[in-house]
N, C-alpha and C positions, 0 to 999 in steps of 0.2 A: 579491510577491517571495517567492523562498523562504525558507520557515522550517521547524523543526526542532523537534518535540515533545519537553516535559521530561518529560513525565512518561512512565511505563513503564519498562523494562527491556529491554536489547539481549535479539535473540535469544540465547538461549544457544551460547555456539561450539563446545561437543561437539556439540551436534544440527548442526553446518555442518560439520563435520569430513569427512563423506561425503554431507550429506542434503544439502548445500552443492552438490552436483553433481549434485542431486535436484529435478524441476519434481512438483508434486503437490499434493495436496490434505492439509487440515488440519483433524481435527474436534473442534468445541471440546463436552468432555465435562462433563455435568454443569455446564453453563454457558451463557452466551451468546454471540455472536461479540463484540460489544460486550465482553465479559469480558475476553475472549482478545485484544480487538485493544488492548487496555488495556496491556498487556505490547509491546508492539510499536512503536518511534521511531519516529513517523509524520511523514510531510513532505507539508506542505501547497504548491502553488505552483498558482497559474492556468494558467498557459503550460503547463508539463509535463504537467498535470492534462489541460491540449485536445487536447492533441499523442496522451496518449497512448489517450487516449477516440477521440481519429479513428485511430489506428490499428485500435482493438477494435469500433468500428461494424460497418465491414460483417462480420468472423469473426460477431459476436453475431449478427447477422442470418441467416446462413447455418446458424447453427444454432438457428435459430427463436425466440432469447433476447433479439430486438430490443428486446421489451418486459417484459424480465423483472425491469427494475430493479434490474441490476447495476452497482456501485460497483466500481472502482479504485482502490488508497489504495499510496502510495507511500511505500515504508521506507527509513529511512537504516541503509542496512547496504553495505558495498563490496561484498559476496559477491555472486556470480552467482544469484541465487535468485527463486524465484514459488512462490507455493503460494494454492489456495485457500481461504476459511473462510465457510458457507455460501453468500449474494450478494454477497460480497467475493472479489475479487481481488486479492493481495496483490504488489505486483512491488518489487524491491529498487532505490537507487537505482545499485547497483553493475552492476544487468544493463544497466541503459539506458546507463551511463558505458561498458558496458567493448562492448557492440554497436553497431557500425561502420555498420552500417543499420540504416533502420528495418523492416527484413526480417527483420532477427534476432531483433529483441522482437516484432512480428507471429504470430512462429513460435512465440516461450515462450505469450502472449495465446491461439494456437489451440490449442495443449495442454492450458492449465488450462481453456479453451473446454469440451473434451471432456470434462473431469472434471464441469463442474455439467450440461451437456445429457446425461451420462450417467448422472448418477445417482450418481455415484460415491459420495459420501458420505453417504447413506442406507446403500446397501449396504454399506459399508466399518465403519459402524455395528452392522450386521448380523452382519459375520463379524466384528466384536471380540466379539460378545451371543456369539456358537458357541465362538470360541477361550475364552473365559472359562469356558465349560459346558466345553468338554474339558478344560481345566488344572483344572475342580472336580471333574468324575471320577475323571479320573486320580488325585488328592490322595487321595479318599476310598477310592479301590480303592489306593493305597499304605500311609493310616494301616490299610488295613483286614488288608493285610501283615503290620506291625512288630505291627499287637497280637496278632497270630497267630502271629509271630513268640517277642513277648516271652514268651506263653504256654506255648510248647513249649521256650523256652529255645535256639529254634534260631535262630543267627548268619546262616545261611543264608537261611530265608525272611525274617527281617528288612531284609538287604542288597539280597531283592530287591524286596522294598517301597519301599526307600529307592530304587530304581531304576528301579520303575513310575513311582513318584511324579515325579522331575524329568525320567523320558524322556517321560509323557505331556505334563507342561510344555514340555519341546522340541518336541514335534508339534507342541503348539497354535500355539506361536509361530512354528514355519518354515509351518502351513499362513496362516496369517494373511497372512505374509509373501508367501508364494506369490502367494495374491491380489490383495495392492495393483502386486509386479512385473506380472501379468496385466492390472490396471485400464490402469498406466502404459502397458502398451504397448498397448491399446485407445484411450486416449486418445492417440497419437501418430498413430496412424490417421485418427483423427476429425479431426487437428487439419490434414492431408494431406488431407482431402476438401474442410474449409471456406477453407484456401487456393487449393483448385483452382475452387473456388466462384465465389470470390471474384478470379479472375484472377493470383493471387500465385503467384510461386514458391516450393518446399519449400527451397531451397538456404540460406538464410538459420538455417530450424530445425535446418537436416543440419550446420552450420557450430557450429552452441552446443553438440551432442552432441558433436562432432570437440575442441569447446575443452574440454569433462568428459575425454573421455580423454587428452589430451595434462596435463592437471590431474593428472589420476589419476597416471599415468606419471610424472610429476615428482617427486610426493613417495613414492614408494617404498613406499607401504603395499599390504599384502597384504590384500585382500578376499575373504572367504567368499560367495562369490556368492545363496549359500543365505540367509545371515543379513543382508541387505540388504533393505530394503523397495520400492528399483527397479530395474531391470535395469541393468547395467553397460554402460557407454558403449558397447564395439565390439557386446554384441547389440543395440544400438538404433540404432546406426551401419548395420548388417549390414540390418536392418532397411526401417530409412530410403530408403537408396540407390535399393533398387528400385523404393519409392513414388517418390521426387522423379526417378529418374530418365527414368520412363516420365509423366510430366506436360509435358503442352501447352504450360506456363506457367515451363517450368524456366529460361528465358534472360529471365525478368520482370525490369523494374528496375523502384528504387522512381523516381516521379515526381523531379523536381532541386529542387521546389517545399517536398517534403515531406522530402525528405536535406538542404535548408538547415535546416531546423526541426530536425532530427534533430540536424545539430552546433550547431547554436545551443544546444540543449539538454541537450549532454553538455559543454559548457565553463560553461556555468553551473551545471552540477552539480559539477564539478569547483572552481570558484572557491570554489562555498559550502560544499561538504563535506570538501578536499583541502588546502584551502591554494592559496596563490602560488606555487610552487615545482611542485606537480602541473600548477598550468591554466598556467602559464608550458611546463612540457612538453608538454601539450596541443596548446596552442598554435602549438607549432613543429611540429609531425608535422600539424598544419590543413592541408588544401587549398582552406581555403573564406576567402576572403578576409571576408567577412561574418561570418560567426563570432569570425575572429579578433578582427575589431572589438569584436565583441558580447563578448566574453571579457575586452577588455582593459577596456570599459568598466564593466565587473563589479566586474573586481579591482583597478580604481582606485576606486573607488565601497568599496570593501570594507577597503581600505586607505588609507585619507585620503587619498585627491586626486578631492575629489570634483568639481573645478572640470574637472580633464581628464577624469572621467567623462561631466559633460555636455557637453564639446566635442562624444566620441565619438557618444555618446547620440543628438544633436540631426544630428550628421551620418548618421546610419542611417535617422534619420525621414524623412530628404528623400527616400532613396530608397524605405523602406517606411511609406509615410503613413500606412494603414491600419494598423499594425502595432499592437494595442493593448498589446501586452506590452513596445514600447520604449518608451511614453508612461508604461504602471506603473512601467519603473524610473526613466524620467524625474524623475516624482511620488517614488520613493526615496528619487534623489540632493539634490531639492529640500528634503525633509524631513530632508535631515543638513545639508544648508547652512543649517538652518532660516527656510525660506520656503514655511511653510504655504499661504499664497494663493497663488503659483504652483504649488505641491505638487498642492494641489486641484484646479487647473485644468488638471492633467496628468492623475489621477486621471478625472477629468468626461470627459476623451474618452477615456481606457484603457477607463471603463465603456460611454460610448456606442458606440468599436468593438468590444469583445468580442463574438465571434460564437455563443458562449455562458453570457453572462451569468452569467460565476461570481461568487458572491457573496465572494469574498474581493477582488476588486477593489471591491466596495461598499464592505468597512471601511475598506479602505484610504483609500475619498474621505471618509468618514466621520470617520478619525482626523483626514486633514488641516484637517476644519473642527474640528473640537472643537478643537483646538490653535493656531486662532484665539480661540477664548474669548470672542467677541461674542453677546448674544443672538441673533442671526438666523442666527449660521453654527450656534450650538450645536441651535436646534432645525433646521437643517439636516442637520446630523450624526446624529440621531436619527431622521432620512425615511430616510438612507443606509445607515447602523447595521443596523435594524429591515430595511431591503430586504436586503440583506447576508444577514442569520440568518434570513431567511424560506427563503432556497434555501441557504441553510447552516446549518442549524440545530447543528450539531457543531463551531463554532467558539468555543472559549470562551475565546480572545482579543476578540473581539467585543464579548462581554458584558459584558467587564471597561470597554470604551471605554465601549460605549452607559449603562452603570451611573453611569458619568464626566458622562457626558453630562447626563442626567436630575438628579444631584446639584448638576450646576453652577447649572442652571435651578430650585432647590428641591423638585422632585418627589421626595421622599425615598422615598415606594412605588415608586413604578417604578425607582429606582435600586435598593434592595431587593431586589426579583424581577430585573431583570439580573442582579444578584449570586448570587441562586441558580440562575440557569439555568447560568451558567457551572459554578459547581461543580457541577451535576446532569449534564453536559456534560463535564465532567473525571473524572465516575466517585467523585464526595467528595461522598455522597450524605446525609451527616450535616449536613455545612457546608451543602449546599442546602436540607435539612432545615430549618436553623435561620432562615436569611435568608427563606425562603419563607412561615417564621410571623410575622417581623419585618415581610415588607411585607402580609400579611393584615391587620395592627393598624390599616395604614394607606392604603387599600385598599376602593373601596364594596363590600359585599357583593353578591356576584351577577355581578357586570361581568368581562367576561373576565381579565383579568388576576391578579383574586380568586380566580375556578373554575382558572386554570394554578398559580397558589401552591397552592391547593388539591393540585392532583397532584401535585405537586412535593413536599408533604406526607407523601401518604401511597404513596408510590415505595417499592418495595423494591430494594434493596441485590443489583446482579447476583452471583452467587458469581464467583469469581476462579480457578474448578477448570478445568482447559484441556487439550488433548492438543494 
């Protein structure tokens, strides 16, 4: 089920002011991505997470990135935004709530597509290394001015020192700028070939630029089109057109199969990130009868009636049996009624239908046994747990259960090292520090679990420096 990262920091909302109506790439300077996505309200969910992986398969493939071990990671932010940061993609949850198809977010997916098949951000690295060399130039041929200035006591050459100095600064920055608008619309390109690839139409990506400018237009701000780092809506509109219009593929629809998944998935965004009153609006502008269910049985699940959550619940499953993600929130509602043992056993086939095996449906069957508290479910919980963080290793909710786990059964080492993986996993790399010498005390020397305390030991601390 969806959940909502505490830790980090909203984007910042001047950078959304315009960059907001900006798809692009993001280079984390002086740092790791891991640093940078530290800063960033990440939302975890299984369903959304498949949904929006089978939308980015076939693009990734079309641009030779099938196997390039690119991640998706989904932000709680409302704004319309993507951006990349190395083998991360980053997509907002507000693009997917506020795009009508799954055509629309397909379209933002082949853009930022274009930006890792192109290299972008190497080079974009590149020309910040130039732009920094010309703003150091230009500085030096300005102080080199004023003290020629201040020598001769002339007001004159000094003024125009002062005036090398911050017009070179300006070049640097508008050629800089130049470039990434240049990248942007290279990557819209690319992202128009691996849709045509891919059998999809452009009309979906021509539709998200068309909602930037109608954006733009609304709030009445005036744009220096020079001092922007993408190009402005109508020339990427202007742009667009003649790509998506001359395509094979331009009256594509998306399947009916994969547009229920699509509203399924924007009322459940809307329930957990908006409130009652947003998914109750939602709701009503639905033409999906199934969603609507799936929506209401959300936000009674959300808001104390979890008893009619499972009416709803259980009436969806009959018609989608396979569905493993009504069976997860089956196992949700079970676990606010608290009845673990049925929880679990909603859980047990959420995990056996998933069709790919995201390990957050593990914890989840995980918690519901540990919160039986019987020896056999607690080292059950800990088969589940441990499966869970093997293809999730980034969950440091997890760790805190399987750490639960291991304490309850007296393995005080292994509860130890779950406790510092988590925080090693949360970016609190002292706290793992600590816990990771604590379970070495107790702990055979040599055995895996000793040699990973060990790492966890001697970790260094990512810088937290970011662009």
């Amino acid at each position: 089920m969806l959940s909502l990262s505490r830790h980090g920091q909203r984007i910042a909302r001047s950078a959304r002011a315009l960059t907001a109506l900006a798809l692009g790439a993001v280079i984390a300077v002086n740092g790791t991505v891991n640093a940078f996505a530290q800063n960033v309200p990440v939302v975890r969910d299984a369903e959304i997470e498949a949904l929006v992986r089978d939308y980015a398969k076939p693009i990734f493939k079309a641009a030779g990135l099938s196997n390039a071990g690119i991640q998706i990671v989904l932000v709680n932010d409302p704004s319309f935004n993507a951006f990349v940061a190395g083998r991360r993609v980053f997509i907002n949850t507000g693009t997917l709530m506020q795009a009508e198809t799954p055509n629309e977010v397909i379209g933002v997916l082949a853009h930022e597509t274009g930006h890792i098949a192109g290299g972008h951000q190497q080079r974009l690295r590149d020309q910040l290394e130039r732009a920094k060399t010309m703003a150091i130039v230009a500085g030096l041929l300005g102080a080199g001015a004023l003290v020629a200035g201040a020598a001769s006591n002339s007001k004159g050459l000094a003024g125009a020192g002062m005036g090398l100095a911050t017009g070179g600064t300006e070049l640097a920055q508008r050629s800089l700028l130049a470039y990434q608008r240049g990248e942007e619309m290279t990557a819209d390109r690319s992202a128009i070939t691996y849709l045509n690839a891919t059998g999809q139409s452009g009309a979906g990506m021509l539709k998200t630029f068309q909602r930037f400018q109608s954006a733009l237009s609304l709030s009445g701000a005036r744009v220096d089109p020079y001092r922007v780092s993408h190009p402005m809506p109508q020339d990427r509109i202007s742009n667009l057109q003649d790509l998506v219009s001359k395509s094979p593929y331009l009256d594509a629809k998306d399947p009916p199969a994969l547009q229920q998944r699509h509203n399924m998935m924007r009322v459940k965004i809307a329930a957990f990130t908006q409130g009652q009153a947003a998914t109750s609006r939602l709701l009503r502008k639905s033409p999906d009868p199934v969603a609507v269910q799936y929506g209401e049985a959300i936000s009674n699940y959300l808001n104390g009636n979890p008893s009619s959550a499972l009416s709803k619940t259980d009436a969806l499953i009959k018609t989608q049996p396979k569905n493993a993600y009504l069976q997860e929130l089956r196992g949700d509602i079970l676990m606010k009624m608290n009845k673990p043992k049925d929880a679990a056993a909603a859980y047990a086939k959420a995990v056996s239908l998933d069709p790919v095996k995201s390990g957050l449906l593990s914890v989840s069957y995980g918690q519901a046994l540990l919160a039986q508290r019987t020896p056999e479910s607690l080292k059950k919980a800990i088969t589940q747990l441990s499966n869970g963080l093997e293809r999730d290793r980034e969950n440091a909710a997890g760790y805190r259960f399987l750490a639960q786990a291991y304490g309850e059964l007296g393995d005080v080492g292994q509860a130890e090292l779950a406790t510092a993986e988590g925080y090693y996993y949360q970016g609190a790399i002292k706290d793992a520090k600590i816990f990771a010498m604590r379970a070495q005390k107790l702990l055979k020397p040599g055995e895996p679990a000793w040699v990973r305390a060990q790492d966890i030991i001697g970790a260094k601390a990512p810088s937290k420096k970011s662009n």
